[in-house]
C-alpha positions in Angstrom: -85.7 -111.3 -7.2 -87.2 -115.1 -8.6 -85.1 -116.8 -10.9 -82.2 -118.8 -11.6 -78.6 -117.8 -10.0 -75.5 -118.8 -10.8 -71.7 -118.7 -9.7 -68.4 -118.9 -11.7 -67.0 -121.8 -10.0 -63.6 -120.3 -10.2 -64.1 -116.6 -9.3 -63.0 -116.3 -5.9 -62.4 -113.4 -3.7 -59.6 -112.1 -2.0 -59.2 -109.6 0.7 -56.7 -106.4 0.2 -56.1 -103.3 2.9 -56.4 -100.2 1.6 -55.2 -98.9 4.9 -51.4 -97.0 5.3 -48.2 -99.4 5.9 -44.8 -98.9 7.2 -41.7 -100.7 5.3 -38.2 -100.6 7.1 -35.4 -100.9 5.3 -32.6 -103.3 6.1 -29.6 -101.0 6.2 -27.3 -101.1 3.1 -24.3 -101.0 1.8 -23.7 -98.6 -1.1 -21.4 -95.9 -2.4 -22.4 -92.2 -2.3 -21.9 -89.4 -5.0 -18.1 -89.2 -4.3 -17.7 -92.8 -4.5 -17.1 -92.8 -0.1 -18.7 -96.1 1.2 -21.6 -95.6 3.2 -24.3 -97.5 5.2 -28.0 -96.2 4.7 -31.6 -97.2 5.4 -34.9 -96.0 5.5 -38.8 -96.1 5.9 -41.6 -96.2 3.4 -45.0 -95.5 4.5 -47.4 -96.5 1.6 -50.8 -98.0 0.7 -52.5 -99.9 -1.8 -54.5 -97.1 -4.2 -55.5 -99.0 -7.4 -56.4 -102.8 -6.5 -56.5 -103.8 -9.7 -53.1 -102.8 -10.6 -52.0 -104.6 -7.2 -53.5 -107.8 -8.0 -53.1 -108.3 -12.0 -50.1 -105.8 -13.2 -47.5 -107.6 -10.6 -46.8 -110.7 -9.1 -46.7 -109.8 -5.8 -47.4 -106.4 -4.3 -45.6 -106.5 -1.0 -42.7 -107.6 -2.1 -42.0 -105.2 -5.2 -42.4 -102.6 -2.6 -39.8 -104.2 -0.6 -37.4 -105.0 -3.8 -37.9 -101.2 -5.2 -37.3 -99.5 -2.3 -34.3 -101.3 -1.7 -33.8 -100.3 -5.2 -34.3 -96.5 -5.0 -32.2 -96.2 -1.9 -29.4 -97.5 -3.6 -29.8 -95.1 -6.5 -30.5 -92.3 -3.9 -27.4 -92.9 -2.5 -25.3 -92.5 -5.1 -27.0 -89.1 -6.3 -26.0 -87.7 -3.3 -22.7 -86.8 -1.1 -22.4 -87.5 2.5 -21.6 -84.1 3.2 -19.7 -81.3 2.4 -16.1 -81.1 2.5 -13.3 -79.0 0.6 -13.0 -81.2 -2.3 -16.2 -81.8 -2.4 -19.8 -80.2 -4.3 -20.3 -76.9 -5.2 -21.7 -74.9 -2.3 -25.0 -75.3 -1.6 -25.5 -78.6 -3.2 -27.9 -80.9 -1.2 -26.1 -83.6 0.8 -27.6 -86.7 2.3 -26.9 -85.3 5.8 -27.4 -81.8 5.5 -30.8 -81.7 3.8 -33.0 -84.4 4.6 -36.1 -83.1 3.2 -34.5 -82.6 0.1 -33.4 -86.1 0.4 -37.2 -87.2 1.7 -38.8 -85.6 -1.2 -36.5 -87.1 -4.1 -36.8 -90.1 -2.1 -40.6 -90.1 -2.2 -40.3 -88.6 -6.0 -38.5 -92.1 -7.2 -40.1 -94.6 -5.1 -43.8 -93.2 -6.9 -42.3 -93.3 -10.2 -41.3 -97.1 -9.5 -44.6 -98.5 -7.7 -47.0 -96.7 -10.1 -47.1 -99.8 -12.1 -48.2 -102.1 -8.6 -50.8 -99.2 -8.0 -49.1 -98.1 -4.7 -49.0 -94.6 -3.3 -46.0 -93.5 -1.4 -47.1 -91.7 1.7 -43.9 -90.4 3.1 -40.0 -92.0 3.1 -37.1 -90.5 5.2 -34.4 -92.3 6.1 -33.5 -93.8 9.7 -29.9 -94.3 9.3 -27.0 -92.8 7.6 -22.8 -93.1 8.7 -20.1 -94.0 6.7 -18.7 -97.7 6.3 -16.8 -98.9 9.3 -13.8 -99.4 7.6 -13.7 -95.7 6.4 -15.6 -94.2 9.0 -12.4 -93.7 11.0 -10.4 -92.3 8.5 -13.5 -89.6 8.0 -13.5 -88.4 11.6 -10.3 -87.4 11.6 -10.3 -85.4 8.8 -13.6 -83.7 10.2 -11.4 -83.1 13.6 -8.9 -81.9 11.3 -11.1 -79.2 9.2 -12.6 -78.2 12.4 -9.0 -77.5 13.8 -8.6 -75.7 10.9 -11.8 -73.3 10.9 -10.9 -72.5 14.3 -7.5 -71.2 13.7 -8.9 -69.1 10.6 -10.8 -67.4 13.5 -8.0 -66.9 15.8 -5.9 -65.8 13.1 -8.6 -63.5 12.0 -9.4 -62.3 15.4 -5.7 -61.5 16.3 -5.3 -59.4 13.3 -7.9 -57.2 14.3 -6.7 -56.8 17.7 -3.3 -55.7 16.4 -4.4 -53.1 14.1 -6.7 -51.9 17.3 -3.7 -51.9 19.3 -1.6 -50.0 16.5 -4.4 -47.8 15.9 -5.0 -46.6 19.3 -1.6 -46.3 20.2 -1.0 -44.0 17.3 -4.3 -42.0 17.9 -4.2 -41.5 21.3 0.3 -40.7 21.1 1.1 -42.9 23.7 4.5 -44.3 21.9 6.2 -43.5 18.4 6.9 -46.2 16.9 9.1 -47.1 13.4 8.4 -49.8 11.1 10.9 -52.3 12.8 9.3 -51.5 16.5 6.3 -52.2 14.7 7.1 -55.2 13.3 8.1 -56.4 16.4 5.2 -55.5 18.3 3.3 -57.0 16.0 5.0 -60.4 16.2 4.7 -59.9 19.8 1.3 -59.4 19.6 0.3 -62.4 17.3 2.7 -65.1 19.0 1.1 -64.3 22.4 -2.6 -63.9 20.8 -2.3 -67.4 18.5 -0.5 -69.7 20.6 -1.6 -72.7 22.4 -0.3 -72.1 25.6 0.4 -69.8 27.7 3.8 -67.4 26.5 6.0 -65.9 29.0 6.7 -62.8 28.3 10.0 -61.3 27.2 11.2 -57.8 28.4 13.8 -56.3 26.4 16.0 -54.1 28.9 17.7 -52.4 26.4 16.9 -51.5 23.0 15.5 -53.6 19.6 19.4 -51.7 17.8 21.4 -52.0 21.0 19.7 -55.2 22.4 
């Protein structure tokens, strides 16, 4: 169209993507829920929804990302145990490594609430590493050795009570052998030292009897 034109000499124009970015997280150093140290990291894919909030409500956009997810992590972490143990949360309580889409989603749910004000949407965040502090993370795998020892002789134990009252049951039903409460005791000693033990038992025949030895 004719006429005069003019420009603001001190507009200028600046480019911004709109398209999706990745942000991964130096690993840190924090303390979980039960106060165990713990190193944890993770990535944030975002992007830039509301320009004008990127440009004008915050000094620089890329790097309040950067400082509130560092941020949230830390806060995540501390929400949340390691894992279970028996001392530990009520059962079923999300831990940071047994529910990690719980963990995602809270994750995701924080990191929004922090960037709304530099007009960034958070796509997805997960986390990329999780283990306990070196100078603890000994100490931890041997009490996990030590509760798995544990569990595992609850099911022996549990196991070779039920095959003694088999045995007592069938012996009883089918008449094979009388037997009084001391020969039952007996036999069931027997039974449970050879069925719970960690090696192999040799077994021990009496030639007599349990009165007369």
């Amino acid at each position: 169209m004719p006429g005069l034109r003019g420009t603001n000499p001190f507009y200028t124009r600046r480019k911004l993507s709109l398209r999706a970015r990745n942000l991964n997280g130096e690993r840190l150093k924090v303390n979980d829920k039960r106060g165990n140290p713990i190193e944890i990291a993770a990535v944030v894919v975002w992007r830039v929804e509301d320009t004008a909030k990127a440009f004008f409500d915050v000094d620089d956009y890329e790097n309040s990302v950067k400082v509130q997810s560092e941020a949230a992590v830390r806060h995540l972490a501390s929400a949340f145990a390691y894992d279970e143990d028996d001392t530990g949360s009520r059962a079923g309580e999300p831990t940071l490594l047994g529910a990690g889409d719980v963990v995602g989603q809270a994750l995701v749910r924080e990191l929004q609430a922090r960037l709304d004000q530099a007009g960034v949407v958070v796509e997805e965040a997960r986390l990329t590493h999780l283990a306990y502090a070196p100078e603890i993370a000994q100490v931890m795998l041997r009490r996990q050795q030590a509760e798995a020892i544990i569990a595992a002789r609850q099911k022996i134990v549990h196991g070779a009570v039920s095959m003694v009252e088999m045995a007592l049951a069938e012996l009883s039903a089918k008449k094979v052998v009388e037997l009084d409460d001391e020969r039952k005791a007996a036999m069931v000693q027997n039974l449970m030292t050879v069925l719970c033990a960690e090696s192999d038992v040799q077994p021990v025949i009496n030639a007599g009897t349990l009165y007369t030895g």
